[in-house]
C-alpha positions as CSV (number, residue, x, y, z in Angstrom):
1,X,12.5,-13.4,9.7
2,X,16.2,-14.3,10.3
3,X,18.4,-13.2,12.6
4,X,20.7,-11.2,10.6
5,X,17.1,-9.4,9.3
6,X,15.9,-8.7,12.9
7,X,19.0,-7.2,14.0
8,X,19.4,-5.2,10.9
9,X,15.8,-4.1,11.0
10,X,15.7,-3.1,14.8
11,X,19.2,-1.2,14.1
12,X,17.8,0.8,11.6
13,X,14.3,1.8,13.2
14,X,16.6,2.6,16.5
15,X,18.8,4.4,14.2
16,X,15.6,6.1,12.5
17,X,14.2,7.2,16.3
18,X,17.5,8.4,17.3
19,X,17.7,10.8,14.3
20,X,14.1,11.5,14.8
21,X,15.2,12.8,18.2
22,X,18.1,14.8,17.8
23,X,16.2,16.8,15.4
24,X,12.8,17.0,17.3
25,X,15.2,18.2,20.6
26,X,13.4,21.9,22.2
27,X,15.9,24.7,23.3
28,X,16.1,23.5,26.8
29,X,16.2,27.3,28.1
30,X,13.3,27.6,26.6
31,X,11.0,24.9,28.0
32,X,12.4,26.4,31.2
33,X,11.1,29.7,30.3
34,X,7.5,28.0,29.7
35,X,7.2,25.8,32.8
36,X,7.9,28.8,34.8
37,X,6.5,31.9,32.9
38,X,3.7,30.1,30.7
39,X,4.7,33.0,28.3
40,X,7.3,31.9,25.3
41,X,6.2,33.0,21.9
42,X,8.3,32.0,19.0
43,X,10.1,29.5,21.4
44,X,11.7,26.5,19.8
45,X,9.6,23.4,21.9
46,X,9.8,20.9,19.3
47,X,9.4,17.4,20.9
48,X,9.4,19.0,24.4
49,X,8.3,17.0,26.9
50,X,5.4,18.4,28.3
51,X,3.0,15.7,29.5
52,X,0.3,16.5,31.8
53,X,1.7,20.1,32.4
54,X,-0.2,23.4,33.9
55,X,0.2,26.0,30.6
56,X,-3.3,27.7,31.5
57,X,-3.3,31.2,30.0
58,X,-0.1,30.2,28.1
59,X,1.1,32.5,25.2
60,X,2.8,30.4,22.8
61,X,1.7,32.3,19.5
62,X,4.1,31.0,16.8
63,X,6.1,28.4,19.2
64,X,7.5,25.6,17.2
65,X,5.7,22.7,19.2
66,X,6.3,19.8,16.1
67,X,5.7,16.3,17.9
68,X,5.5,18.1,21.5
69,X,4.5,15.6,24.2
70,X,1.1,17.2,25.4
71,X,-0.8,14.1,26.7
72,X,-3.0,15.9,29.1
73,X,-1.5,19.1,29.2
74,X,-3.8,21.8,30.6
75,X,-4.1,24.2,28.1
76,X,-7.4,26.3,28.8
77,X,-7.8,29.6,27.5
78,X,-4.4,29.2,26.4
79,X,-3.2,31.3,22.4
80,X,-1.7,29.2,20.2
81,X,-2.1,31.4,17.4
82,X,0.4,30.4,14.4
83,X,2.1,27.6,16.9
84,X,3.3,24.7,14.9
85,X,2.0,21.6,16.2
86,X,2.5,19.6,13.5
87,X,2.8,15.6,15.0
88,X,2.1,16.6,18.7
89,X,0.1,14.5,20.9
90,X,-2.5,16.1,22.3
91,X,-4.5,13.1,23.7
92,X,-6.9,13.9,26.3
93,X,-5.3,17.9,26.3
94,X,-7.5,20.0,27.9
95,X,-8.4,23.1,24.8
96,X,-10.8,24.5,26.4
97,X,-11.4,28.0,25.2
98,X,-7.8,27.8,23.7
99,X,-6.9,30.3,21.1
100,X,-5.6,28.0,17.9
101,X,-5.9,30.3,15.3
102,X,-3.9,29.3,11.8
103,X,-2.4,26.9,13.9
104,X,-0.5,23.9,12.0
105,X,-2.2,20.7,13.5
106,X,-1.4,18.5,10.7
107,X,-0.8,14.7,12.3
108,X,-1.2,16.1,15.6
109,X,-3.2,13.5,17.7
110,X,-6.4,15.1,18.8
111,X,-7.7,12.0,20.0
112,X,-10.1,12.9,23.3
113,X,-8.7,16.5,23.8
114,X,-11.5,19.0,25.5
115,X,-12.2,21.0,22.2
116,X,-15.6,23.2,23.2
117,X,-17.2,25.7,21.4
118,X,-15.5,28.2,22.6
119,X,-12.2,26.5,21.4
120,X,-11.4,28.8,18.5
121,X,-10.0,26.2,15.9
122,X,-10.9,25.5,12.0
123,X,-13.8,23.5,11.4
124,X,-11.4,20.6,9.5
125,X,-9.9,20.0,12.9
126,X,-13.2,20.0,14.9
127,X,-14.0,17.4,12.2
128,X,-11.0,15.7,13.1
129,X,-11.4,15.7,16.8
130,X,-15.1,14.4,16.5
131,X,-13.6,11.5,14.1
132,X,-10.8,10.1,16.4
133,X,-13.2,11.1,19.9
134,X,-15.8,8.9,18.6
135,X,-16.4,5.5,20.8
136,X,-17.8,4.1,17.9
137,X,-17.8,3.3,14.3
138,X,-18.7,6.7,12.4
139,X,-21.3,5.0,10.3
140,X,-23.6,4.2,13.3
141,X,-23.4,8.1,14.8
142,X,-26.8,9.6,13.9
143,X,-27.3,13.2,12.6
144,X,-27.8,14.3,15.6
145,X,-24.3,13.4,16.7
146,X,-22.8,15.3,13.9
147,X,-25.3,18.5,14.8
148,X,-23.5,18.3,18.5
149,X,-20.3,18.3,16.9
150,X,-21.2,21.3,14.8
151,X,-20.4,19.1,11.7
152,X,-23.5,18.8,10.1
153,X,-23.5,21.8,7.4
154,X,-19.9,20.0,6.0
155,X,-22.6,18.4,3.4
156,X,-25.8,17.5,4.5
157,X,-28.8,19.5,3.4
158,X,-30.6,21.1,5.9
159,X,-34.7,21.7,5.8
160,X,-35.6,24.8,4.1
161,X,-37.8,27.2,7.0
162,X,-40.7,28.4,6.4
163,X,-42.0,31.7,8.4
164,X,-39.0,31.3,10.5
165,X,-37.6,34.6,12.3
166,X,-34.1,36.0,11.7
167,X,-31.9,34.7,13.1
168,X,-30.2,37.5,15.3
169,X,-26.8,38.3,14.6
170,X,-23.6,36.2,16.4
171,X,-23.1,37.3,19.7
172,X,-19.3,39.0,20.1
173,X,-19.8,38.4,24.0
174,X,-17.8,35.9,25.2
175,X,-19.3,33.6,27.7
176,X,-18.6,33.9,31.8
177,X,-15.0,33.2,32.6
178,X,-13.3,33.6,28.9
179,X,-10.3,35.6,28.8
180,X,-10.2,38.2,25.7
181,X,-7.7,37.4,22.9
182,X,-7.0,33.9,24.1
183,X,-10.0,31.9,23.0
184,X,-13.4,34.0,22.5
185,X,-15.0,33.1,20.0
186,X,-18.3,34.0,18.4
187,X,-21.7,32.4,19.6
188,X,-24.3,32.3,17.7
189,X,-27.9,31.4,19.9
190,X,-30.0,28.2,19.0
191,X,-33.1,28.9,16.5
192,X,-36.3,28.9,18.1
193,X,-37.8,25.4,18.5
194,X,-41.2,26.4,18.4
195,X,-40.9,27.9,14.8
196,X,-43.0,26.4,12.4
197,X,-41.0,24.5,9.8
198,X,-41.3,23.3,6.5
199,X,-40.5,18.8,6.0
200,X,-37.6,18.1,6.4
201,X,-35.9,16.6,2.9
202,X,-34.1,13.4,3.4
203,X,-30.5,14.7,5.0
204,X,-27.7,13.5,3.7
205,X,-26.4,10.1,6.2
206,X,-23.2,9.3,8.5
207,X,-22.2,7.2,5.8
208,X,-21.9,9.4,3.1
209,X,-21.2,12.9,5.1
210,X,-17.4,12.6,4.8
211,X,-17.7,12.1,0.6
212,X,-15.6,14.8,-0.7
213,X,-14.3,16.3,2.2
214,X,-10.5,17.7,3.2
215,X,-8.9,15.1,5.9
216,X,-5.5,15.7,4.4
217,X,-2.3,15.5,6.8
218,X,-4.9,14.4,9.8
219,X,-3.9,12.2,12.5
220,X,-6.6,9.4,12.2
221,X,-5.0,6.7,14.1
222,X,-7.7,3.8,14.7
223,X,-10.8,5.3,13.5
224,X,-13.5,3.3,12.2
225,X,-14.6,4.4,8.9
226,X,-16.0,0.9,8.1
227,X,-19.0,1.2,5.2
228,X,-18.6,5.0,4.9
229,X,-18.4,6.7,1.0
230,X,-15.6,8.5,1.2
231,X,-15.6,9.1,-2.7
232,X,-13.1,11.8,-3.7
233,X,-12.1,12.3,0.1
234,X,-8.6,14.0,0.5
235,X,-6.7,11.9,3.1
236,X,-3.2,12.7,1.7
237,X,-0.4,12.4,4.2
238,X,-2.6,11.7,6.4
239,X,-1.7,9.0,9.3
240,X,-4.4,6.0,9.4
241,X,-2.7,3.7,11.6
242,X,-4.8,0.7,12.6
243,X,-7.7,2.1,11.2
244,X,-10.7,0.2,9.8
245,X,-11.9,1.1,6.2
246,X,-13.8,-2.6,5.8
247,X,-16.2,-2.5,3.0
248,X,-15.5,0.8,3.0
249,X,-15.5,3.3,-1.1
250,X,-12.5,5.0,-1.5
251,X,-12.9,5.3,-5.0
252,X,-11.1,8.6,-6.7
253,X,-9.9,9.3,-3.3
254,X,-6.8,11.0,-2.8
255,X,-4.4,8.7,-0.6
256,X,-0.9,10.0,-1.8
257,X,1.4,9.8,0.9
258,X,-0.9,8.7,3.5
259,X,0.1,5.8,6.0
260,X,-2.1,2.5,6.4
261,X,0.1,0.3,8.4
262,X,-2.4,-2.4,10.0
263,X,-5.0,-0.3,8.8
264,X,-8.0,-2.9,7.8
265,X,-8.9,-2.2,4.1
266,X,-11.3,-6.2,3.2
267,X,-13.9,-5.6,0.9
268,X,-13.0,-1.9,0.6
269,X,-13.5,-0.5,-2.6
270,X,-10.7,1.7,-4.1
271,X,-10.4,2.2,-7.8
272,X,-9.1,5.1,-9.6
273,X,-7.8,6.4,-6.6
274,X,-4.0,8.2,-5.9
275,X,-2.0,5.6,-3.5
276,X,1.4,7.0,-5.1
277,X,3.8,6.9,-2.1
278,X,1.6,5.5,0.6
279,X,2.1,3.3,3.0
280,X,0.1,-0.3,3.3
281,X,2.6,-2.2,5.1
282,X,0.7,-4.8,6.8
283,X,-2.6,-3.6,5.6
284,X,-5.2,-6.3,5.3
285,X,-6.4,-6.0,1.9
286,X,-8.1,-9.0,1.3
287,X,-10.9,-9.3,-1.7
288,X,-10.5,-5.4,-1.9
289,X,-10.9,-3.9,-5.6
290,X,-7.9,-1.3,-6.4
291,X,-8.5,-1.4,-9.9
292,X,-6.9,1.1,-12.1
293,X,-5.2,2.9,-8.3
294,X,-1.7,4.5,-8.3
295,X,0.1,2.9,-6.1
296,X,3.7,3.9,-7.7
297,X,6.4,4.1,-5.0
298,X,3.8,2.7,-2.3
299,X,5.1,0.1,-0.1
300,X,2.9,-2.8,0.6
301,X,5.2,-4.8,2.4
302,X,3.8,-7.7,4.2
303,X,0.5,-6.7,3.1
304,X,-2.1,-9.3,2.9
305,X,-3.5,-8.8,-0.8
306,X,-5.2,-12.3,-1.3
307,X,-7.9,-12.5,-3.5
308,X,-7.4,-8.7,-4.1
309,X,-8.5,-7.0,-7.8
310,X,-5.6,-5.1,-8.8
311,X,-6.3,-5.4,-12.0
312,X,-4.5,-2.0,-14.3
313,X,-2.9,-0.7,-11.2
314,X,0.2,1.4,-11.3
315,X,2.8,-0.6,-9.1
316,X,5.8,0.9,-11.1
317,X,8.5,0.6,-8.0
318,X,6.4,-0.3,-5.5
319,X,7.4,-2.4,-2.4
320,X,6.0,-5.8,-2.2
321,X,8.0,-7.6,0.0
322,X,7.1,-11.2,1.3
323,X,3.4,-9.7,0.6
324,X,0.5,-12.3,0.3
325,X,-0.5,-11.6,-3.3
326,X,-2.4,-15.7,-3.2
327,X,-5.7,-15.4,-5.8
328,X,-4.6,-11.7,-6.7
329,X,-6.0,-10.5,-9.8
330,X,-2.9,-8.4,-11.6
331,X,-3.8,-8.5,-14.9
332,X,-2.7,-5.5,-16.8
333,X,-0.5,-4.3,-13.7
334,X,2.4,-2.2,-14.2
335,X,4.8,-3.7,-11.8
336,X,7.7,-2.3,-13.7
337,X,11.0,-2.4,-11.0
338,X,8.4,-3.4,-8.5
339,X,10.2,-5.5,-5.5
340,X,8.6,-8.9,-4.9
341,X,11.1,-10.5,-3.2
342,X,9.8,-13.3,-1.1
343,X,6.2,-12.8,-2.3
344,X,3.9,-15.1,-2.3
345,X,1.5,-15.1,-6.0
346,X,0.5,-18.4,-5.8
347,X,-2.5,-18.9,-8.2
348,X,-2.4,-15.0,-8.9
349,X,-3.3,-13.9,-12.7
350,X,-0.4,-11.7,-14.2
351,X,-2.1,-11.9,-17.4
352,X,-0.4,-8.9,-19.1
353,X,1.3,-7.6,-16.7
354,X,4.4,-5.4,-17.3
355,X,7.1,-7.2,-14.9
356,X,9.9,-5.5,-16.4
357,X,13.3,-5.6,-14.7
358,X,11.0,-6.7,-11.6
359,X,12.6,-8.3,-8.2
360,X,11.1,-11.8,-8.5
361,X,13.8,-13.7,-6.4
362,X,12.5,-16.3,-4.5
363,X,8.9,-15.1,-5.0
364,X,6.2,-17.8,-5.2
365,X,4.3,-18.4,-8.7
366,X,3.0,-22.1,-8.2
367,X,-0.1,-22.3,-9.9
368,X,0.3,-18.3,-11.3
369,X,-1.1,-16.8,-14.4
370,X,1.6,-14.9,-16.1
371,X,0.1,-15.5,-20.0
372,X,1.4,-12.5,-22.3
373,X,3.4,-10.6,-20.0
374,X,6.8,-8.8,-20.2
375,X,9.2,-10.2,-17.9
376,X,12.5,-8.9,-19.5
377,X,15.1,-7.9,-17.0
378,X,13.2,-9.4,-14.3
379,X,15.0,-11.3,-11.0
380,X,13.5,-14.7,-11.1
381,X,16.4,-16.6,-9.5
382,X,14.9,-19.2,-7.0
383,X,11.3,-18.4,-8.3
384,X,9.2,-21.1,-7.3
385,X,6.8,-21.6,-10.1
386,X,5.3,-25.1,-10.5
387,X,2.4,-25.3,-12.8
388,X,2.4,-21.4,-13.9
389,X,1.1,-20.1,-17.0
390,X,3.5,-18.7,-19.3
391,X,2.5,-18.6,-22.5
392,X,3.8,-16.2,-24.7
393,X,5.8,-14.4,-22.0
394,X,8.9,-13.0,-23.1
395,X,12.0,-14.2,-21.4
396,X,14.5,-13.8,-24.0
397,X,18.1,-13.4,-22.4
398,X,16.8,-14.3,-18.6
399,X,18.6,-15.8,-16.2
400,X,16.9,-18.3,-14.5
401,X,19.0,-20.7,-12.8
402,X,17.4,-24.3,-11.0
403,X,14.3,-22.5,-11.5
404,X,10.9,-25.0,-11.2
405,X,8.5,-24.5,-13.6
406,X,7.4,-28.2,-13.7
407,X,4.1,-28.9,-15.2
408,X,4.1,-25.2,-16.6
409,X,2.0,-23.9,-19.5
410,X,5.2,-22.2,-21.0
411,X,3.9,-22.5,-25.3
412,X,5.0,-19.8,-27.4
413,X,7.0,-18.5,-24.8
414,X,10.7,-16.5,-25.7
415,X,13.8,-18.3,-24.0
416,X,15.9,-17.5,-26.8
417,X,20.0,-17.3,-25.0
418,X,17.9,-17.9,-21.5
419,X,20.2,-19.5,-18.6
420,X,17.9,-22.7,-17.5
421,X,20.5,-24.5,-16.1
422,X,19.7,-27.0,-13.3
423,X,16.0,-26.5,-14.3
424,X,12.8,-28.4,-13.4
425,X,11.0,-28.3,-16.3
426,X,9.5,-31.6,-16.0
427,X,6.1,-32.4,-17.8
428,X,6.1,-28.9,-19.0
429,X,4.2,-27.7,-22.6
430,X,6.6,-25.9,-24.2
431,X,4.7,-26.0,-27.5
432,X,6.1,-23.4,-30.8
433,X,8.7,-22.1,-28.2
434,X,11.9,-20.7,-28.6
435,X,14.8,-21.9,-27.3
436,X,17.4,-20.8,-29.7
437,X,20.7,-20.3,-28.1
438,X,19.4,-21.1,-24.8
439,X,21.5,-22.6,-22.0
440,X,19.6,-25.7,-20.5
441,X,22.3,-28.0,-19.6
442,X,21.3,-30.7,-16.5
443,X,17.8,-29.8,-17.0
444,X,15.0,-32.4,-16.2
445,X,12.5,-31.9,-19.4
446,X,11.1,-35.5,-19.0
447,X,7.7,-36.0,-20.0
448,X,7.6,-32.5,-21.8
449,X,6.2,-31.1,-24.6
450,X,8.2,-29.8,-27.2
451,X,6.3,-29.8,-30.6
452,X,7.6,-27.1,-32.6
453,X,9.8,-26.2,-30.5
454,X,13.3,-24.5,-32.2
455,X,16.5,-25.4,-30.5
456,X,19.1,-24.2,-32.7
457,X,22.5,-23.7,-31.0
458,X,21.1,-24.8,-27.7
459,X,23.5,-26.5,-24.9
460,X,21.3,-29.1,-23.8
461,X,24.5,-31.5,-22.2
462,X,23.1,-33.4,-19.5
463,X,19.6,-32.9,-20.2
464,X,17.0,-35.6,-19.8
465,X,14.5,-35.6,-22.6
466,X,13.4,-39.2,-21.5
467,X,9.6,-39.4,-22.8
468,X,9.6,-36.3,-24.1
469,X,8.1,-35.0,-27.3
470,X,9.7,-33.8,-30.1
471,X,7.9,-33.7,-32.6
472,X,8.8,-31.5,-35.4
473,X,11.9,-29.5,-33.3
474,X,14.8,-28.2,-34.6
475,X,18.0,-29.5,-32.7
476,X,20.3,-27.8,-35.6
477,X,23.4,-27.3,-33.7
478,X,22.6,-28.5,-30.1
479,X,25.0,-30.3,-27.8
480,X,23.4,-32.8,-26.2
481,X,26.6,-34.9,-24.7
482,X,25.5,-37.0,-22.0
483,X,22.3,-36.5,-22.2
484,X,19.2,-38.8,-22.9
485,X,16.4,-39.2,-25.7
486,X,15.0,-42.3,-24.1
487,X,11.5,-43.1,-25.3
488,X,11.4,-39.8,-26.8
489,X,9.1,-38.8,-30.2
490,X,11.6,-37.9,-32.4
491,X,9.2,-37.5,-35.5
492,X,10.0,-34.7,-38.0
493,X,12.9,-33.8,-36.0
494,X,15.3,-31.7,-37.3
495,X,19.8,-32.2,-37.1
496,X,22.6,-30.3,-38.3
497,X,26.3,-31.7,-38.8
498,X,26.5,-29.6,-35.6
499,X,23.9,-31.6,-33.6
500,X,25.9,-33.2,-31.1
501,X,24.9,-36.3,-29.6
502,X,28.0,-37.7,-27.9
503,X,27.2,-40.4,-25.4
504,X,23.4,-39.4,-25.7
505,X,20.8,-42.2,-25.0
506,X,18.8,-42.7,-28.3
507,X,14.8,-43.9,-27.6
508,X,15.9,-47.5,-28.2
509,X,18.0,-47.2,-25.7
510,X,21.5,-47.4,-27.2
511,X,24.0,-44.7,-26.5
512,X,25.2,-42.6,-29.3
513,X,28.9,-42.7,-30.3
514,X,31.3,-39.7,-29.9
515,X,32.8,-38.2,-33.6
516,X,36.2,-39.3,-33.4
C-alpha cells in the first residue's frame, strides 16, 4: 500500500472510531449514579467505562449498556432485565446468579464470563457462552461437555427410559445465598442414576449438534468451528472475527451481514448459502466451494480466494479489491459492478461470467479464462492479461488503452469501435473477429492471427502487422499510414479505395506511396 492509501485509510478508521465514540458516550451523571448507588434503571451507559467494577446487587433493568466496557465487572446477583447490551464486552464478567431476562446480548462478548445455572439467561446465549468459553476446537468436546453446558437437548436425541420414575417437578427454591428477583431461577434435580434404562440410540455428535441452529447477531470472535456441519445455521450479523471454519459445511447457511475478517474459511464448504452484505475481508478462502452463494454487496477485500469454486455465485457489487482470485473457478459468476481493482485472477476461469460495467483496472488476467463472457462497460484500463482466453467475449465500444493481451486466445471476440491504442497484442489469435471501427493505432499485432478477421473503417496508423496473418481480412477503409505489413499473409485480403496505406511497409519490404 502507498503512502497516500495508508494515510487515507488510517484517517478514515480514526474518523470511523471517533464517530463510534461520540455516539456510544453514557450520560456521565448517570455512570456516577451507578458507581455510587449500583441502582440506575433506564440509565443511558452506552460505552461506559466500567471495567472490573463492583455492581453486585445492581439494578440496571432496561439501562442502555450498548458496547459498555464490562471486562470483569462484578455483576453477581445483579437484574439486568430488558438492559441493552448489545456490543458490550463482558469478558471474564462475573454473572453469577445475574438476572438477564429479555436482555439484548446481540455481539456482546461473552467470552469466559461466570454464567452458572442459576444465571437466568436464554438458552441461545448459554450456547453462546459455551461456544466462545471453550479451550478447544468444538468438534473435539464430547457429549458430555455439551450435557455440563446444558446444551445437549438443542438437537441430539436422548435415550428413551424405560421404568424410569417421574421426574418431580422444578424446584421454585432458590439455592443458599440467591437474592429473590435478581437471578433465581428454576432447578430442576438430576434423574436417578440407578434407574434402569433402555440403550441408548446413537446421539447426535459435536460435529453436527450446531446444524440448524439460531447463532444470529452472536459475538463469536475466534471460535473454532473447524469440521463442524453447520447446514442451515443462522449466523447472520453475527461477528466471526478470526474464527476457524476449516473444512468446515456451511451449506444453505444464513451468513447475511455477518463479519469474517481473518476468519479461516480453506476447504470449507459453502454453497447455496446467503453471504449478501458480509464481510470476508481477509478471509482465507483457499480451495473453498461457494458455489451458487449470495455474496451481493459482500466485501472480500484482500481475501485470499485461490483455487476457490465460485462457480454461479452472486457477486453483483461486491468488493474485491487487490483479492487473490489465482486458480479461482468463476464460471457463471455474476460480477456485475463488482470492484476488482488491483485483483489478482491470474489463471482464473471467467467462463461465462457476467463482468458487466465491472472495475477491472489494473486487475491481473495473465493466463485467465474469460471465454463467452459479457464484459460491456467494464474498467479494463491497465489490465494485465497476457495469454487470457477471450474468445467470444463481447468488448464492443471498450476502452482499453496499452492493454497486454499478448499471446491471447481472443477468436470470435467483439472489438467493434474498441480503443486498443498502444496495445500489446503480439502473437495473439484473433481468428473471425471483429474489429470494425476499432481504434488500434501503435499497436504491436506482430506474429498474430487474423484469419477472417473484418477491419472495415479501422485506424490501424502505426500498427505493426509484421508476420502477421491475414488471410481472408477485410481492410475496406482502414488507415494504415506508417504502419508495416512486412512478411505478412496477405492472401484473400480484402481493400477499398479507402484502404490507406500511406508509407506502409508492404511484405516485400518496399514502402507504399502516399495518394498525391
Amino acid at each position: 500500500m502507498n503512502r497516500l492509501g495508508l494515510v487515507m485509510g488510517v484517517a478514515l478508521l480514526l474518523g470511523g472510531i471517533g464517530e463510534r465514540s461520540a455516539a456510544m458516550a453514557a450520560n456521565p451523571d448517570h455512570v456516577t449514579r451507578l458507581v455510587e448507588t449500583r441502582t440506575c434503571p433506564d440509565c443511558d451507559l452506552r460505552g461506559a467505562e466500567l471495567t472490573g467494577a463492583y455492581l453486585r446487587h445492581a439494578n440496571l433493568r432496561g439501562a442502555n449498556l450498548a458496547g459498555a466496557r464490562l471486562n470483569g465487572a462484578d455483576l453477581r446477583d445483579a437484574y439486568l432485565g430488558r438492559a441493552n447490551l448489545e456490543g458490550a464486552d463482558l469478558r471474564n464478567a462475573d454473572l453469577t446468579r445475574a438476572n438477564l431476562t429479555n436482555a439484548n446480548l446481540n455481539l456482546a462478548r461473552l467470552h469466559h464470563a461466570i454464567v452458572t445455572e442459576q444465571t437466568v439467561l436464554a438458552g441461545k446465549w448459554r450456547l453462546v457462552h459455551q461456544l466462545v468459553s471453550a479451550d478447544r476446537a468444538i468438534a473435539t468436546l464430547t457429549p458430555t461437555d455439551f450435557i455440563a453446558a446444558n446444551l445437549l437437548p438443542l438437537n441430539v436425541s436422548a435415550a428413551p427410559a424405560a421404568s424410569v420414575p417421574p421426574t418431580p417437578p422444578p424446584s421454585t427454591v432458590p439455592p443458599r445465598g440467591a437474592t429473590p428477583g435478581l437471578g433465581d431461577g428454576t432447578f430442576a434435580p438430576l434423574p436417578l442414576t440407578d434407574a434402569p434404562t433402555a440403550p441408548a440410540p446413537t446421539p447426535t455428535t459435536p460435529s453436527t449438534l450446531l446444524a440448524g441452529v439460531d447463532l444470529s447477531n452472536a459475538n463469536l470472535d475466534g471460535v473454532d468451528f473447524s469440521g463442524l456441519d453447520l447446514t442451515q445455521t443462522n449466523l447472520a450479523g453475527a461477528s466471526l472475527e478470526g474464527t476457524s471454519f476449516q473444512a468446515a459445511i456451511l451449506s444453505e447457511a444464513n451468513l447475511a451481514a455477518a463479519d469474517f475478517f481473518l476468519a479461516d474459511l480453506r476447504s470449507a464448504i459453502v454453497t447455496n448459502a446467503d453471504a449478501q452484505g458480509g464481510s470476508l475481508r481477509a478471509a482465507d478462502l483457499r480451495s473453498a466451494d461457494f458455489t451458487s452463494t449470495n455474496l451481493i454487496e459482500a466485501d472480500l477485500g484482500l481475501a485470499y480466494v485461490g483455487a476457490t469454486n465460485l462457480s454461479q455465485t452472486q457477486l453483483r457489487l461486491a468488493n474485491l479489491q487487490s483479492a487473490n482470485l489465482t486458480a479461482a473457478n468463476l464460471t457463471e459468476a455474476d460480477l456485475t459492478r463488482a470492484n476488482l481493482f488491483l485483483a489478482d485472477l491470474q489463471g482464473a476461469d471467467l467462463t461465462g461470467a457476467r463482468l458487466g460495467d465491472t472495475r477491472l483496472v489494473g486487475a491481473n488476467l495473465t493466463g485467465s479464462t474469460l471465454s463467452l463472457s459479457d464484459l460491456r462497460g467494464s474498467e479494463l484500463e491497465a489490465a494485465i492479461s497476457e495469454g487470457t482466453t477471450l474468445q467470444g467475449v463481447d468488448l464492443s465500444g471498450a476502452d482499453l488503452p496499452s492493454i497486454n493481451l499478448s499471446g491471447s486466445a481472443l477468436q470470435d471476440i467483439n472489438l467493434s469501435n474498441a480503443n486498443l491504442s498502444g496495445a500489446n497484442l503480439r502473437g495473439v489469435d484473433l481468428t473471425g473477429a471483429n474489429l470494425r471501427g476499432a481504434r488500434l493505432d501503435g499497436v504491436d499485432l506482430r506474429g498474430a492471427n487474423l484469419t477472417g478477421v473484418d477491419l472495415t473503417g479501422a485506424n490501424l496508423r502505426g500498427t505493426d502487422l509484421s508476420d502477421a496473418i491475414l488471410t481472408r481480412a477485410n481492410l475496406s477503409g482502414v488507415d494504415l499510414t506508417d504502419g508495416s505489413l512486412e512478411r505478412a499473409s496477405l492472401e484473400g485480403i480484402r481493400f477499398s479505395a479507402g484502404t490507406n496505406l500511406c508509407r506502409t511497409v508492404m511484405p516485400d519490404g518496399a514502402i507504399h506511396s502516399c495518394p498525391e
